[in-house]
C-alpha positions as CSV (number, residue, x, y, z in Angstrom):
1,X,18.3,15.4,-69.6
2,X,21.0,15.7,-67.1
3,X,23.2,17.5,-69.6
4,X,20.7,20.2,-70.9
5,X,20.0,21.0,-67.3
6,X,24.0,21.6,-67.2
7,X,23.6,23.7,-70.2
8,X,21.3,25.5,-68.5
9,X,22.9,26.4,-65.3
10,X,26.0,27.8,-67.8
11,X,23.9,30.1,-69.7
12,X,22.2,31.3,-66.5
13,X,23.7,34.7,-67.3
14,X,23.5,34.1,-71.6
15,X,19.9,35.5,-71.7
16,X,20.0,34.9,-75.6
17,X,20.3,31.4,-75.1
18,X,17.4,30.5,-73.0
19,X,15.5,30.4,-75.7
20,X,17.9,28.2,-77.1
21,X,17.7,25.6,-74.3
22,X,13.8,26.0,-73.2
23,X,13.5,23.8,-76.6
24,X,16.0,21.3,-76.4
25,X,14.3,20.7,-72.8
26,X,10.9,20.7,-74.3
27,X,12.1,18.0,-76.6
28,X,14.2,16.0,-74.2
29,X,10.9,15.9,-72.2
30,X,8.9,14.7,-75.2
31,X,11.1,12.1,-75.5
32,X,10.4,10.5,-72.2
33,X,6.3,10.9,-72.4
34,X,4.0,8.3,-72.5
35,X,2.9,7.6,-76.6
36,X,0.1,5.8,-75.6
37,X,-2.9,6.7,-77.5
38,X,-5.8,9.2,-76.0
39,X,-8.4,6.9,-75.8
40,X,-8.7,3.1,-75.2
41,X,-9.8,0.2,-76.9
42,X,-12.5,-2.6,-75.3
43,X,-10.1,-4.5,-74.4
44,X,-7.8,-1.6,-72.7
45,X,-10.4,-0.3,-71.2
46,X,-11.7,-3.8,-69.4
47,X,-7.8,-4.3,-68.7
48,X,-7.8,-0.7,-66.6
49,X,-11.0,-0.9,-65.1
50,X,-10.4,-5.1,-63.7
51,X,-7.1,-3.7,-61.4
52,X,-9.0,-1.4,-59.0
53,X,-9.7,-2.9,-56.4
54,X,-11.6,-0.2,-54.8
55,X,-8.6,1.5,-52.1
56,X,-9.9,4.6,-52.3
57,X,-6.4,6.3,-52.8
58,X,-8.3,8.2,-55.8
59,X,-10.6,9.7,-53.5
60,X,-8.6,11.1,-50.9
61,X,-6.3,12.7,-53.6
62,X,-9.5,14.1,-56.1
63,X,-10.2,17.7,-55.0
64,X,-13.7,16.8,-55.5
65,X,-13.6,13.7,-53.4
66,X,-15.7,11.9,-56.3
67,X,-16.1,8.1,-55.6
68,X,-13.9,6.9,-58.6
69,X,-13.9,3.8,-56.5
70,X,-18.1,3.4,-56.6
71,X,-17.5,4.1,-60.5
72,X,-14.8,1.3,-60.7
73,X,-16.7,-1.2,-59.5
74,X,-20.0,-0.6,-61.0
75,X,-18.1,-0.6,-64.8
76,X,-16.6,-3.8,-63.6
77,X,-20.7,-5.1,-63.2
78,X,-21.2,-3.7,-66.7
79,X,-22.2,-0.6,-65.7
80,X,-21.3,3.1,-67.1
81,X,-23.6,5.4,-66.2
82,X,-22.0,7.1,-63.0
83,X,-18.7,7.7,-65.0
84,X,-21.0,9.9,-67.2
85,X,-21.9,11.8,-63.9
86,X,-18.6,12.2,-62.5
87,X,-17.3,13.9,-66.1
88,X,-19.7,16.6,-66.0
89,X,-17.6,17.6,-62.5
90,X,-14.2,16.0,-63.0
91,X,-11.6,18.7,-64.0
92,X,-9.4,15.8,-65.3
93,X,-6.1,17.2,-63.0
94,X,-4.5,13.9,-62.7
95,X,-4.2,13.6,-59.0
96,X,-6.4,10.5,-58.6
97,X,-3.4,8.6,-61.1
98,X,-0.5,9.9,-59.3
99,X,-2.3,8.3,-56.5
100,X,-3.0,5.0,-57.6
101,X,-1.0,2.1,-56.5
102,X,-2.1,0.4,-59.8
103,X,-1.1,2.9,-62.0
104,X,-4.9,3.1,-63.9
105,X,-5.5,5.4,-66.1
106,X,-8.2,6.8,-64.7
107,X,-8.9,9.9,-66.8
108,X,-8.9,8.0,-69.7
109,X,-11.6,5.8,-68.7
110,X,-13.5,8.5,-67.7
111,X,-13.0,10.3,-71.3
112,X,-13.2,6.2,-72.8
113,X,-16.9,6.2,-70.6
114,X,-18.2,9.5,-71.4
115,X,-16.9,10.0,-75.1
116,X,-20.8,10.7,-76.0
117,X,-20.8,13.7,-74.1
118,X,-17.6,14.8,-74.4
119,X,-18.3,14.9,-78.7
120,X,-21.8,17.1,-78.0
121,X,-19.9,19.6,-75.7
122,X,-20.6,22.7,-77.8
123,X,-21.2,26.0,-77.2
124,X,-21.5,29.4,-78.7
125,X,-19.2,32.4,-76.7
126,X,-19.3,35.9,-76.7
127,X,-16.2,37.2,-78.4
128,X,-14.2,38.8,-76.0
129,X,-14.3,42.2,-76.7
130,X,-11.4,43.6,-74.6
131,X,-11.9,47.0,-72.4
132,X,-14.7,48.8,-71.4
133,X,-14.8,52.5,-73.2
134,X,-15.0,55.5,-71.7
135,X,-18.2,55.9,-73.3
136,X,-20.0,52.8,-72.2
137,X,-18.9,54.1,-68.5
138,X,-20.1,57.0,-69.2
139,X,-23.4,55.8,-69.9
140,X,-23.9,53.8,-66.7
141,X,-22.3,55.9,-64.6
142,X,-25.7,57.7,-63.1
143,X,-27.8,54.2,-63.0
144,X,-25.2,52.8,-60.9
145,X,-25.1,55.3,-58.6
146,X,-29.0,55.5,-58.2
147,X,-29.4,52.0,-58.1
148,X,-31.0,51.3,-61.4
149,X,-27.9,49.7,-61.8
150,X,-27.7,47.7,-59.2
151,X,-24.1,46.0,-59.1
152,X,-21.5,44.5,-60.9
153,X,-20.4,41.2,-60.8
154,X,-17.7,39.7,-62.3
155,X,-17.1,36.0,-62.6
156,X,-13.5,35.1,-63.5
157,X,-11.9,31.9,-62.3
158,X,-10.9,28.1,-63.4
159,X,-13.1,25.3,-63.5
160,X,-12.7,23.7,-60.5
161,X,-16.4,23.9,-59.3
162,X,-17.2,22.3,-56.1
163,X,-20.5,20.9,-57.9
164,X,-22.0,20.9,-61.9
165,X,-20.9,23.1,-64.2
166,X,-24.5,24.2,-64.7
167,X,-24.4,25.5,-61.7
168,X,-22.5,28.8,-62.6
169,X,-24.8,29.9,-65.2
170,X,-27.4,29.1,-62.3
171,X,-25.9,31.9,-60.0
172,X,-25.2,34.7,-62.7
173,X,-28.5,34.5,-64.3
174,X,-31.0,35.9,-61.4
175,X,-28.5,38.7,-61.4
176,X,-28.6,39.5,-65.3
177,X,-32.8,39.5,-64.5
178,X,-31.9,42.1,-62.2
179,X,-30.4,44.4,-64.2
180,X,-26.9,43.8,-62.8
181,X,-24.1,43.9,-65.1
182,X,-21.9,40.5,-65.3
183,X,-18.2,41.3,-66.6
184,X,-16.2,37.6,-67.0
185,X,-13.4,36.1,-68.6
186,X,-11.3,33.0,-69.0
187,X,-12.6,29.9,-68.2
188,X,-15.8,31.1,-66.5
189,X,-16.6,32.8,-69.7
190,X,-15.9,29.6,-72.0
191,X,-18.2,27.4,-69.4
192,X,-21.3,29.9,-69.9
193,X,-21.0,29.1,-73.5
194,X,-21.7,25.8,-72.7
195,X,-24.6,25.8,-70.5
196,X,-28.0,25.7,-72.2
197,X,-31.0,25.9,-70.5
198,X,-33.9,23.8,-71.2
199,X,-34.9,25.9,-74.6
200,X,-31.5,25.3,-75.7
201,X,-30.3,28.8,-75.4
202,X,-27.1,29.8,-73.1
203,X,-26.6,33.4,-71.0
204,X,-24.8,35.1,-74.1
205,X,-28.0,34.3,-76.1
206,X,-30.8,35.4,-73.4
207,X,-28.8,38.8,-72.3
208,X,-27.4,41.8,-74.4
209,X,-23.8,42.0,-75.2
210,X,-23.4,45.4,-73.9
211,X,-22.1,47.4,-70.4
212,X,-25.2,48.1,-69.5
213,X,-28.2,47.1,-67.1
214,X,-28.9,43.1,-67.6
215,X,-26.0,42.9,-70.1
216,X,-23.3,40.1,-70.0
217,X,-19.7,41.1,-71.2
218,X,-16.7,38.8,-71.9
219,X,-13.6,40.8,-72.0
220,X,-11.5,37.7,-72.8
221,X,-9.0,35.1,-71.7
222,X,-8.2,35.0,-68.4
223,X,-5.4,37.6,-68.8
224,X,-8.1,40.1,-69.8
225,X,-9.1,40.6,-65.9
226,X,-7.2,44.1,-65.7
227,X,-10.2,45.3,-68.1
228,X,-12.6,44.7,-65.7
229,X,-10.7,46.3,-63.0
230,X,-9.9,48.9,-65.1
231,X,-13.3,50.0,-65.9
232,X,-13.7,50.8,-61.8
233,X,-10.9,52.6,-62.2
234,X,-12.1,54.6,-64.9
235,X,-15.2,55.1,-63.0
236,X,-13.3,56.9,-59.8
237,X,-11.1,58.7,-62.9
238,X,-15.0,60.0,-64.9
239,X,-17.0,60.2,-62.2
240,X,-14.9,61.6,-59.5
241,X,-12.4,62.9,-61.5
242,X,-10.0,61.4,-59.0
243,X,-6.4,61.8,-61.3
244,X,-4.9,58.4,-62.2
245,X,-1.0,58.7,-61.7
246,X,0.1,58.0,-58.0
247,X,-3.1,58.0,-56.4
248,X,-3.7,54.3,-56.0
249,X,-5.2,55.0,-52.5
250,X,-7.6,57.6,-53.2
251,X,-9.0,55.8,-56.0
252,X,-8.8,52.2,-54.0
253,X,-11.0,54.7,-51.9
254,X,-13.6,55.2,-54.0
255,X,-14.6,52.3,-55.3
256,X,-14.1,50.3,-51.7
257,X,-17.1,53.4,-50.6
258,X,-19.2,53.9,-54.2
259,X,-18.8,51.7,-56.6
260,X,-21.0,48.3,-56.2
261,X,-18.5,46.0,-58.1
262,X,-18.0,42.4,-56.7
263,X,-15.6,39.2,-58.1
264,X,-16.6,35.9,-57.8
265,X,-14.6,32.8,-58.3
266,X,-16.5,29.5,-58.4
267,X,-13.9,27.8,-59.2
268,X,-10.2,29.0,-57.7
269,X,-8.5,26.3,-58.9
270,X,-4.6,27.6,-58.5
271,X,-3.0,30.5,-56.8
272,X,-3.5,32.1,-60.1
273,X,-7.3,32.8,-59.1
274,X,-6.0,33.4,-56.0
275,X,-3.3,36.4,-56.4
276,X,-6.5,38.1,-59.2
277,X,-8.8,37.9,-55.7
278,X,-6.0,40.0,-53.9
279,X,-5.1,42.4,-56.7
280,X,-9.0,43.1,-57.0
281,X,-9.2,43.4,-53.2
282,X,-6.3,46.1,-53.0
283,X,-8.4,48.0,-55.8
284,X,-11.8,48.1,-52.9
285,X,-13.4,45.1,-54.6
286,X,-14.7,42.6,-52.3
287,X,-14.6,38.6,-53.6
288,X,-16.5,35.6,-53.3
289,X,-14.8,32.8,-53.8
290,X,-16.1,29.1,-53.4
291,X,-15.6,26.5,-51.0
292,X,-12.0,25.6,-52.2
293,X,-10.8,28.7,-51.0
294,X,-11.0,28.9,-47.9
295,X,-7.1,27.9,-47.5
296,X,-6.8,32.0,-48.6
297,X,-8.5,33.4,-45.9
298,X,-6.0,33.6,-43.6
299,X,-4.8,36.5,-45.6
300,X,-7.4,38.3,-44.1
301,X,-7.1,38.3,-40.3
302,X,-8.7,41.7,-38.7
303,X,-9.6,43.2,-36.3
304,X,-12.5,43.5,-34.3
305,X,-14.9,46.2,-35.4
306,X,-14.1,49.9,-33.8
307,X,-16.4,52.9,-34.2
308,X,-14.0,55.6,-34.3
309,X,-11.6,53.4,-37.3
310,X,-14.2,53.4,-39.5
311,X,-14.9,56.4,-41.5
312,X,-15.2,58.7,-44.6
313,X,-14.4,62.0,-45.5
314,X,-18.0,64.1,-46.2
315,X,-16.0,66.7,-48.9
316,X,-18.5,68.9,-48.8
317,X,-19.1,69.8,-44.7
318,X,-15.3,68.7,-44.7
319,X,-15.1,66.2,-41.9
320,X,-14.9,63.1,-40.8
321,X,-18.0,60.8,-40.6
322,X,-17.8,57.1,-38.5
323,X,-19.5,54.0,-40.7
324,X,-20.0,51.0,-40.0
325,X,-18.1,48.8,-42.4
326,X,-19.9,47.8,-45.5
327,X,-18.5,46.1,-47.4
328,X,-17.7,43.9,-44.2
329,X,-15.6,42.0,-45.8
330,X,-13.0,41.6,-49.0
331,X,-12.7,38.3,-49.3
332,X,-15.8,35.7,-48.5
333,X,-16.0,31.8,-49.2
334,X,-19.4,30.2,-49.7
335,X,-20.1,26.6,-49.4
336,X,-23.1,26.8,-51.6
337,X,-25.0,28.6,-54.5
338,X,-27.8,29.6,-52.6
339,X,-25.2,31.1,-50.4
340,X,-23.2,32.6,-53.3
341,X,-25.9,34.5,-54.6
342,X,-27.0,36.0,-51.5
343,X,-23.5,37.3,-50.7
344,X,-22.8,38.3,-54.2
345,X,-26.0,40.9,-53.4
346,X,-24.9,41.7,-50.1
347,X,-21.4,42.7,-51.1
348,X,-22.6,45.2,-53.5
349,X,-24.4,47.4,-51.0
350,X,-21.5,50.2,-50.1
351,X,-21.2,53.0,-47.7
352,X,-21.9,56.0,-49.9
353,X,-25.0,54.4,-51.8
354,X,-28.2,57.1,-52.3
355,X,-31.4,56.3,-50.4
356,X,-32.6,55.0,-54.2
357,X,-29.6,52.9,-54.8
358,X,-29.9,51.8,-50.9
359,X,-33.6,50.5,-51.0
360,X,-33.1,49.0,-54.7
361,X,-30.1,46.9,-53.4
362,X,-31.8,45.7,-49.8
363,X,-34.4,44.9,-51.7
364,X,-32.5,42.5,-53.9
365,X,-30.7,41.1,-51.3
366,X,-33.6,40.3,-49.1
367,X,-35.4,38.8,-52.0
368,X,-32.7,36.9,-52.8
369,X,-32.1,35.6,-49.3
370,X,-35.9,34.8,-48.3
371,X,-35.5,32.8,-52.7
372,X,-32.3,31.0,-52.2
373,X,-31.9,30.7,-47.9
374,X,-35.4,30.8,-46.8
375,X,-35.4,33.6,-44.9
376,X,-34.4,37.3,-44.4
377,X,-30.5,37.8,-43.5
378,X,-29.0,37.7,-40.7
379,X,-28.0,41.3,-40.6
């Protein structure tokens, strides 16, 4: 290994032969990897589970904080069934064995305890279909701005959910009975495929495939994201006619004061999900992120409010007219779906709305708040 590193280092400035040596390093790597098989016997299994002795290192390092250790013990009683429970949350990231003085492998017996329900995890996705077309925004553009349309959300993220997996198709569906339009990708977009509901039928199945009011549209993989930003952009571009080459600002603009788009990230598992939040929040779009990102909001330190710093340009009396802020913020983290929801409604209510568009999104967002925090909003 040492050597092909030293290979390395000399062909630094050889670009044709990093190719080259990114193999021979993959295959010195395979070398030294564990050949163990995936899943264990009885006998493995019984061998694992019998060296825990309940420390708790596991849980400390888990992201989730799941009791590995209450699991442990009650398989070592002849019991499985809260192993089964902590699959349907565990993201299997391995930081509960690098912890482990005993060296269990503890995501295999999870996977060894669960192997029922990881064989019926099925699911039927939406194709990711790549961009929105000028047409489609062309078709929504007037219902969005009246309020028919209410919003747009767009869950993209990785699958570090602070709770269930069910519980993201439990967020995005009172907003597709709405008649708010859900863009996703990636993971988020794999996960909704999963999630049934209790006729057996998952969001792509319930909810039209199309841009449009209560539709549901996966763009793709998680590298697809610049589609969904892109169709704000080509809102400000149809709509506004706001030209597209060197005019970031003016169209960042725009959509920050008009356009009722919002991310959410249940799950921001790396600083992946992390640096798409920014990149949408440079474009005007606020982001909701989970309880996992909070560590990101210190990006975000402002100032107090000032009257006389907020404002938009009225083009047509050609002046100057002080806002209060709305969106009030870019980049919010929630500790629960009740909360989620309720933010993902306020965050689409924007400066420049229409009385129609105005009344239809307070009304949602009140609704929502009095449905999922038992009461009207603070604000």
């Amino acid at each position: 290994m040492g050597k092909t590193i030293g290979v390395l280092i000399r062909y630094e400035k050889a670009p044709e032969k990093i190719a080259e040596v990114a193999v021979r390093v993959a295959q010195e790597i395979f070398k030294r990897k564990d050949k163990s098989k995936l899943f264990l016997s009885a006998e493995e299994l019984n061998e694992e589970v019998e060296m825990c002795t309940q420390c708790m290192n596991c849980v400390f390092a888990c992201p989730h904080s799941l009791r590995v250790d209450q699991a442990m013990k009650k398989v070592q009683n002849g019991g499985f069934s809260m192993f089964k429970e902590l699959e349907a949350i565990c993201i299997a990231c391995g930081r509960c064995e690098q912890s482990c003085p005993k060296n269990i492998r503890i995501i295999d017996v999870i996977m060894q305890t669960s192997l029922d329900q990881l064989y019926a995890k099925t699911g039927k996705t939406r194709t990711g279909r790549g961009p929105i077309q000028d047409t489609e925004i062309r078709n929504v553009g007037q219902p969005i701005v009246f309020g028919q349309i209410p919003g747009v959300i767009a869950p993209v993220g990785c699958i570090n959910y602070p709770d269930k997996m069910e519980s993201i198709r439990e967020i995005l569906e009172p907003f597709l009975k709405r008649k708010y339009i859900v863009v996703t990708s990636g993971c988020h977009a794999m996960d909704i495929g999963m999630l049934k509901d209790e006729e057996g039928q998952t969001l792509y199945e319930k909810y039209p495939g199309s841009f449009d009011a209560g539709g549901m549209v996966n763009v793709g993989s998680c590298v697809s994201n610049p589609h969904i930003s892109g169709a704000a952009i080509k809102i400000a571009n149809i709509f506004a006619m706001r030209p597209l080459r060197g005019n970031y600002a003016e169209i960042a603009d725009y959509i920050l004061n008009r356009v009722g788009a919002v991310g959410f990230s249940w799950g921001p598992y790396s600083q992946k999900a992390a640096s798409i939040a920014t990149g949408f929040n440079r474009l005007g779009v606020p982001v909701v992120v989970g309880p996992h990102g909070t560590k990101y909001r210190r990006a975000y330190i402002g100032k107090p409010w000032k009257k006389d710093k907020w404002w938009v340009y009225d083009i047509r009396r050609k002046h100057k007219v002080n806002i209060e802020p709305a969106p009030d913020a870019l980049l919010v983290a929630v500790e629960t779906k009740g909360e989620a929801i309720v933010q993902l409604a306020r965050l689409c209510i924007r400066p420049n709305d229409t009385n129609q568009g105005r009344q239809i999104k307070l009304t949602h967002y009140i609704e929502l708040s009095k449905e999922y925090m038992g009461g009207l909003p603070d604000d």
